[in-house]
N, CA, C and O atoms as a GROMACS GRO file, in nm:
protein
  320
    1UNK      N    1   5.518   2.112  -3.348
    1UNK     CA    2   5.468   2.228  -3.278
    1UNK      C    3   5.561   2.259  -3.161
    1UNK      O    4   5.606   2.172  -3.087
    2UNK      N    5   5.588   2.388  -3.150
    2UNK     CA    6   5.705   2.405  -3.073
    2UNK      C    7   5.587   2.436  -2.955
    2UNK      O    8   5.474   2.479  -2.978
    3UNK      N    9   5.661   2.393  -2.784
    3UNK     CA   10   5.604   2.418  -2.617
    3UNK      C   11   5.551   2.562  -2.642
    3UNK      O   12   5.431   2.570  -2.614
    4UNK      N   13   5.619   2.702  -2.696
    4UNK     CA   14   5.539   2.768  -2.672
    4UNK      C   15   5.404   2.807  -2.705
    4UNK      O   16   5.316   2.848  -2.629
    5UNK      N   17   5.398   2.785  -2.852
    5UNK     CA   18   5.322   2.791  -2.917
    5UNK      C   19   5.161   2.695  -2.893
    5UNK      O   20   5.042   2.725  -2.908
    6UNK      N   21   5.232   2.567  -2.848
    6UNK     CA   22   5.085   2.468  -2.755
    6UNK      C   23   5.060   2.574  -2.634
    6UNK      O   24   4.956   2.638  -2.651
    7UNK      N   25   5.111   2.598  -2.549
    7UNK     CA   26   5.105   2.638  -2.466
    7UNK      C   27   5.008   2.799  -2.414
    7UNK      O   28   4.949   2.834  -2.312
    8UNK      N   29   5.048   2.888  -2.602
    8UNK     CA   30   4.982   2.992  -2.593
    8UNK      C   31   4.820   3.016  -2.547
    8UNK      O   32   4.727   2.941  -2.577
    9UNK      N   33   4.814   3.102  -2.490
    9UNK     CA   34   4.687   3.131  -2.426
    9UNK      C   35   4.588   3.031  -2.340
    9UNK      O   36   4.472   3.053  -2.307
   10UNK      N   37   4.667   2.916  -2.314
   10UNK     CA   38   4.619   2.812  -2.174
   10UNK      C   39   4.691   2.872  -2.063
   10UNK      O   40   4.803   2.923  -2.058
   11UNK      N   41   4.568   2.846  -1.941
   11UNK     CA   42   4.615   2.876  -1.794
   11UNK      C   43   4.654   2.743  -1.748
   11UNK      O   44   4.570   2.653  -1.744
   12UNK      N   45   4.795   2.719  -1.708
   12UNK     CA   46   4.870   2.646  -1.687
   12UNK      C   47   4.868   2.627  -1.491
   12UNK      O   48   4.922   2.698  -1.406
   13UNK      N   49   4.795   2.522  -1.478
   13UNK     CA   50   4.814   2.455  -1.333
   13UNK      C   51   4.953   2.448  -1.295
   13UNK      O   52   5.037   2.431  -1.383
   14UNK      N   53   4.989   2.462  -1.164
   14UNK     CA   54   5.085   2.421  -1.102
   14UNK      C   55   5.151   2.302  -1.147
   14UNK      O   56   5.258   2.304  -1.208
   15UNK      N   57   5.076   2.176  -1.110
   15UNK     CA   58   5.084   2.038  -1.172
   15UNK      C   59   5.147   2.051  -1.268
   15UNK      O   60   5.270   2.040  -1.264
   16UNK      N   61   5.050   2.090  -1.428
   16UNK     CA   62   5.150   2.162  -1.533
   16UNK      C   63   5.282   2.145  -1.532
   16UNK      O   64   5.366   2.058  -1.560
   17UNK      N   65   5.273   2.291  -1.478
   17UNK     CA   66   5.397   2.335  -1.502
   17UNK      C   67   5.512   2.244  -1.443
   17UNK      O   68   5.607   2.201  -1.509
   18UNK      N   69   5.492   2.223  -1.327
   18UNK     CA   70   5.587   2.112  -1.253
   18UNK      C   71   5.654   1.996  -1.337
   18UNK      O   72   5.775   1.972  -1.338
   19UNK      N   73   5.549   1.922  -1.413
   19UNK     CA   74   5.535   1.830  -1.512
   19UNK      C   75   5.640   1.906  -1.642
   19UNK      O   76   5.735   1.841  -1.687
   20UNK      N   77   5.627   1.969  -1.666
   20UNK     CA   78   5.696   2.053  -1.759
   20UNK      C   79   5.811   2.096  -1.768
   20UNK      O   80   5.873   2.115  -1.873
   21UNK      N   81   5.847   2.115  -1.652
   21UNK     CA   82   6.014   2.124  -1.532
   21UNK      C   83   6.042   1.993  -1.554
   21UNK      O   84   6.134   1.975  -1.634
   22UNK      N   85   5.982   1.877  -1.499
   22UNK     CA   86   6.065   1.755  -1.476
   22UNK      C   87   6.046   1.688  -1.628
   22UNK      O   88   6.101   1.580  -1.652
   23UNK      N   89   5.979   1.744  -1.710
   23UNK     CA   90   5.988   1.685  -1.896
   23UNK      C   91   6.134   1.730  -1.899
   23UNK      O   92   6.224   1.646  -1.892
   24UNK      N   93   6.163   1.883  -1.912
   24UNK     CA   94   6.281   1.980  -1.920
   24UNK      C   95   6.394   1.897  -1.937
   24UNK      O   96   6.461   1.877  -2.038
   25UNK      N   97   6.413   1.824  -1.751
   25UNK     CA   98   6.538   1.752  -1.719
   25UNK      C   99   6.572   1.698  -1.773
   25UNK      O  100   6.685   1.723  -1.814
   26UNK      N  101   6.509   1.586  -1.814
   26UNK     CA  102   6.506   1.490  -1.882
   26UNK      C  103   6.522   1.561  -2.071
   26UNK      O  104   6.642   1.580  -2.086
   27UNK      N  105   6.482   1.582  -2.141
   27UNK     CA  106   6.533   1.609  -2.295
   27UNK      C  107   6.433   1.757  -2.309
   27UNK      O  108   6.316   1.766  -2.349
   28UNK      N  109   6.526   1.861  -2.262
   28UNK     CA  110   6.482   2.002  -2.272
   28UNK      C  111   6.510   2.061  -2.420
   28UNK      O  112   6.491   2.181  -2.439
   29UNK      N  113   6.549   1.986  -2.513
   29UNK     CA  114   6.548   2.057  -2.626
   29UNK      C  115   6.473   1.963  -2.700
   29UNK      O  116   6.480   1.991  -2.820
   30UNK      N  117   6.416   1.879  -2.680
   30UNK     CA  118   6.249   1.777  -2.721
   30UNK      C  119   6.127   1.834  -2.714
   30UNK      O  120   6.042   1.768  -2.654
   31UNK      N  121   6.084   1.976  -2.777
   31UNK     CA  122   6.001   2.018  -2.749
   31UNK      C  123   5.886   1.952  -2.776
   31UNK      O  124   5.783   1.994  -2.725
   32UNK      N  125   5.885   1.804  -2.887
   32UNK     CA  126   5.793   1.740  -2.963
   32UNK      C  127   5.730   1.645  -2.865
   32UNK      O  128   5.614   1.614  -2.838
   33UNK      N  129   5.862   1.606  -2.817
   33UNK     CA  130   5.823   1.512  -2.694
   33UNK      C  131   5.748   1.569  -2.601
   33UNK      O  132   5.640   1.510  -2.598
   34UNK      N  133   5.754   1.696  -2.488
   34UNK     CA  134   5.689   1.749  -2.381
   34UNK      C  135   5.574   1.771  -2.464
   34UNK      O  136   5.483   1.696  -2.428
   35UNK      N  137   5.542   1.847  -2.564
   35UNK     CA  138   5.372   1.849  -2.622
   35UNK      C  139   5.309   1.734  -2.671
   35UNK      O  140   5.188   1.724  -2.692
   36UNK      N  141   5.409   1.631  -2.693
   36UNK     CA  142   5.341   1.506  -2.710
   36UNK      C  143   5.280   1.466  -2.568
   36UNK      O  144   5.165   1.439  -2.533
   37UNK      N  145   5.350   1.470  -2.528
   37UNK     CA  146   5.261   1.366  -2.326
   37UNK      C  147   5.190   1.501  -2.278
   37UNK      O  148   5.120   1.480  -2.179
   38UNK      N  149   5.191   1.612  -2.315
   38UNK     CA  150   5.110   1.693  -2.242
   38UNK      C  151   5.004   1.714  -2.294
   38UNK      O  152   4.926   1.793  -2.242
   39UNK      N  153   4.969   1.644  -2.416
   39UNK     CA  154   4.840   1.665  -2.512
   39UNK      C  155   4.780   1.546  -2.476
   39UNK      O  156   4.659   1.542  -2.456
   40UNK      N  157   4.822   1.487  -2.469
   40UNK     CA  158   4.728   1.304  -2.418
   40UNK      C  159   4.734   1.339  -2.247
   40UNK      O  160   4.692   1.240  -2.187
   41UNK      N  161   4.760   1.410  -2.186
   41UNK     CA  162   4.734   1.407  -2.049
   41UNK      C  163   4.616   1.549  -2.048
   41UNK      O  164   4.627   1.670  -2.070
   42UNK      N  165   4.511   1.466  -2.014
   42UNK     CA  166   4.363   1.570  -1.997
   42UNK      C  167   4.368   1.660  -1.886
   42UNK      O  168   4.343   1.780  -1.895
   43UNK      N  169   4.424   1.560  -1.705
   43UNK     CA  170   4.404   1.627  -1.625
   43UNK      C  171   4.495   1.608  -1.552
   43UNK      O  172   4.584   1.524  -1.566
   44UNK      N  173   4.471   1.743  -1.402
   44UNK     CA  174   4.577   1.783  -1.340
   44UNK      C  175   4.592   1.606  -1.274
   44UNK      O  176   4.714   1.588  -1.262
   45UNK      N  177   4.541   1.521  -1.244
   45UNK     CA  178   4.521   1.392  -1.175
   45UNK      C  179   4.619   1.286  -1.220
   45UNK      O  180   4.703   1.218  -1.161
   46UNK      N  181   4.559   1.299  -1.411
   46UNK     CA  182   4.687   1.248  -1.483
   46UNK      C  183   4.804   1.271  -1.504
   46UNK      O  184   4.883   1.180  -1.531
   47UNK      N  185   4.848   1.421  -1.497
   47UNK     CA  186   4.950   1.492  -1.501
   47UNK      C  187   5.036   1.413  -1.376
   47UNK      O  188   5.146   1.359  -1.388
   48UNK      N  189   4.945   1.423  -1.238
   48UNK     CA  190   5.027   1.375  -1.143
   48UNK      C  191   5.075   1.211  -1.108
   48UNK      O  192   5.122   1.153  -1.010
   49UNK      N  193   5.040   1.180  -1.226
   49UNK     CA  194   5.051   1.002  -1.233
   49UNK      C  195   5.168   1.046  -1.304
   49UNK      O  196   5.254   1.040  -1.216
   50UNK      N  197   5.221   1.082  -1.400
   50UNK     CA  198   5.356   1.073  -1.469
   50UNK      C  199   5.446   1.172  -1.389
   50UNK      O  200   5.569   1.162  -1.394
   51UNK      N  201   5.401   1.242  -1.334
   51UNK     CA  202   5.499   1.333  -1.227
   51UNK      C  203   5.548   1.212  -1.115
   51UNK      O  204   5.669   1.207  -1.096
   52UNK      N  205   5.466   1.118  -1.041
   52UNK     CA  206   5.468   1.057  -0.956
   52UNK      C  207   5.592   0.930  -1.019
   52UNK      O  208   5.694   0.896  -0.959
   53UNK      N  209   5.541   0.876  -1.165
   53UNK     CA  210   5.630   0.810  -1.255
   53UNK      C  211   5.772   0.839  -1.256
   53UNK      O  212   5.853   0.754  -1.219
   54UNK      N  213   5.813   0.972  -1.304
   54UNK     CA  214   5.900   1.034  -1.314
   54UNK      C  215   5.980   1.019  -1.154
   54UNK      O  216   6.074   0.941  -1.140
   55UNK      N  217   5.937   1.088  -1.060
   55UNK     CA  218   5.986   1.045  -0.894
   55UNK      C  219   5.999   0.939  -0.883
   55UNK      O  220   6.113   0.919  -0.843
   56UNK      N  221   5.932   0.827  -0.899
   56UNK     CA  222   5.989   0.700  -0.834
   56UNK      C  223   6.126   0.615  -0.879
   56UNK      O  224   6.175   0.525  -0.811
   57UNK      N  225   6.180   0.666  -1.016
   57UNK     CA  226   6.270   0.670  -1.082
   57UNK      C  227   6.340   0.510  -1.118
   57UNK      O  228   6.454   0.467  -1.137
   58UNK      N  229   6.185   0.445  -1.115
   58UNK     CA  230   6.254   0.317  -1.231
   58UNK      C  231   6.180   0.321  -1.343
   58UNK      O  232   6.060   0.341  -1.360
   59UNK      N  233   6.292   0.292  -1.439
   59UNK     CA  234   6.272   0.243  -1.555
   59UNK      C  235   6.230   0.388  -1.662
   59UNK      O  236   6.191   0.385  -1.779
   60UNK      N  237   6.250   0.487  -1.586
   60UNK     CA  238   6.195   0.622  -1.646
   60UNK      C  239   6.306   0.646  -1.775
   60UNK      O  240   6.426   0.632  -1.753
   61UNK      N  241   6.268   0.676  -1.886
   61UNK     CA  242   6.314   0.697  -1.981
   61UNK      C  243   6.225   0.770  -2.055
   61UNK      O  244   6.125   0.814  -1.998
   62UNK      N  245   6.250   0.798  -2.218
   62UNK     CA  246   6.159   0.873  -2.307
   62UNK      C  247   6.062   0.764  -2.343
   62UNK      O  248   5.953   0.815  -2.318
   63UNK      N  249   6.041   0.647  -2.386
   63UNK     CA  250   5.984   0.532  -2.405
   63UNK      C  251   5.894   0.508  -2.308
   63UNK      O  252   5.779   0.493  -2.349
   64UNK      N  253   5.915   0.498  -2.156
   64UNK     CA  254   5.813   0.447  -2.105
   64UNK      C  255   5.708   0.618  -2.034
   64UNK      O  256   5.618   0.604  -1.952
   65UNK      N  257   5.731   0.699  -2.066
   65UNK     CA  258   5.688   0.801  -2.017
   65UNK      C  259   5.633   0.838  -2.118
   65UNK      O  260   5.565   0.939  -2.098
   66UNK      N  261   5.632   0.784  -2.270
   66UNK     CA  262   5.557   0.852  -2.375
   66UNK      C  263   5.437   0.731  -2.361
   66UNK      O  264   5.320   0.761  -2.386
   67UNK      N  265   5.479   0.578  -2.315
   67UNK     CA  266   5.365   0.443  -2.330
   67UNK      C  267   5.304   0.518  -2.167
   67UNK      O  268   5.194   0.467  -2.143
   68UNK      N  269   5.329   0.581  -2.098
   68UNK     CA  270   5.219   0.540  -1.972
   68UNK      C  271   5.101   0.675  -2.010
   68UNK      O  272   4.982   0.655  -1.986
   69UNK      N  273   5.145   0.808  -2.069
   69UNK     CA  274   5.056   0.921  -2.098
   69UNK      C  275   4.974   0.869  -2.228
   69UNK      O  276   4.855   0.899  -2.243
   70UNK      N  277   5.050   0.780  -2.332
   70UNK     CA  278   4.926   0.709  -2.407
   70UNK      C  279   4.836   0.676  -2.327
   70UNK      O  280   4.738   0.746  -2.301
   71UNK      N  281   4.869   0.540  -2.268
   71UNK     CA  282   4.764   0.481  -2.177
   71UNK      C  283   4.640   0.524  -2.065
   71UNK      O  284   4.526   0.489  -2.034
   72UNK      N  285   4.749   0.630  -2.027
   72UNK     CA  286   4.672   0.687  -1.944
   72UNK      C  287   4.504   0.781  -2.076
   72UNK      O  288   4.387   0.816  -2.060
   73UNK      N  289   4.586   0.778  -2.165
   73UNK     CA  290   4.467   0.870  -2.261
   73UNK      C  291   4.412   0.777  -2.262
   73UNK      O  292   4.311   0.775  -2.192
   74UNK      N  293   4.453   0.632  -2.354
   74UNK     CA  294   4.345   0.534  -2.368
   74UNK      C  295   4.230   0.490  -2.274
   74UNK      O  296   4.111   0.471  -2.298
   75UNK      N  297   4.311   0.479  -2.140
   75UNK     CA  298   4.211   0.420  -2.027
   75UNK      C  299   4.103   0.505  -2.006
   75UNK      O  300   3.996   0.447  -1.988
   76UNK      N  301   4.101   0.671  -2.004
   76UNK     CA  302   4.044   0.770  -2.013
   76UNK      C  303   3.937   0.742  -2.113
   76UNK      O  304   3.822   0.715  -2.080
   77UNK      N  305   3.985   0.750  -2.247
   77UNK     CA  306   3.853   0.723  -2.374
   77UNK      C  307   3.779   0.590  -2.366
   77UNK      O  308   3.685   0.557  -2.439
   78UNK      N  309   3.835   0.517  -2.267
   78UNK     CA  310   3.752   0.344  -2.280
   78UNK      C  311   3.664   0.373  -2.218
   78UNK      O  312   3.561   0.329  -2.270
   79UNK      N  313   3.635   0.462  -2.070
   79UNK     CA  314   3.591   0.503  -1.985
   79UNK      C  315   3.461   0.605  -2.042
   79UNK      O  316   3.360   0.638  -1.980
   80UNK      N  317   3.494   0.638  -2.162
   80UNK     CA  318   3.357   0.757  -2.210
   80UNK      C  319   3.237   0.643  -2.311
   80UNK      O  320   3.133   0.690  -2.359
   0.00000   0.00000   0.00000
């Protein structure tokens, strides 16, 4: 599924989008990848845990930024 197409007709938070910029940097022609972590990230809260990830800038790669937005989903569904 190509970014625009997920993207159509959602109102996109700041957070979002920000998140979406700093996916970009990192592998901007991965569109599979940015709708992958942006579909397991529910909220603007979680969004800002991998934004925050992304800033602190260890160990950030495609690998650990696709395992922390899993997790972050999982910890989320253990929780319901």
């Amino acid at each position: 599924m190509t970014l625009n197409k997920y993207l159509k007709g959602k109102t996109l938070s700041p957070i979002t989008l920000l998140l979406i910029e700093k996916l970009k940097l990192f592998w901007e022609n991965d569109e599979e990848f940015i709708v992958g972590v942006l579909v397991d990230l529910e909220s603007d809260y979680e969004r800002q845990q991998v934004i925050d990830f992304i800033d602190n800038g260890e160990n950030v790669n495609y690998e650990s930024i696709i395992l922390l937005s899993l997790e972050l989903c999982q910890q989320r569904e253990n929780k319901r």
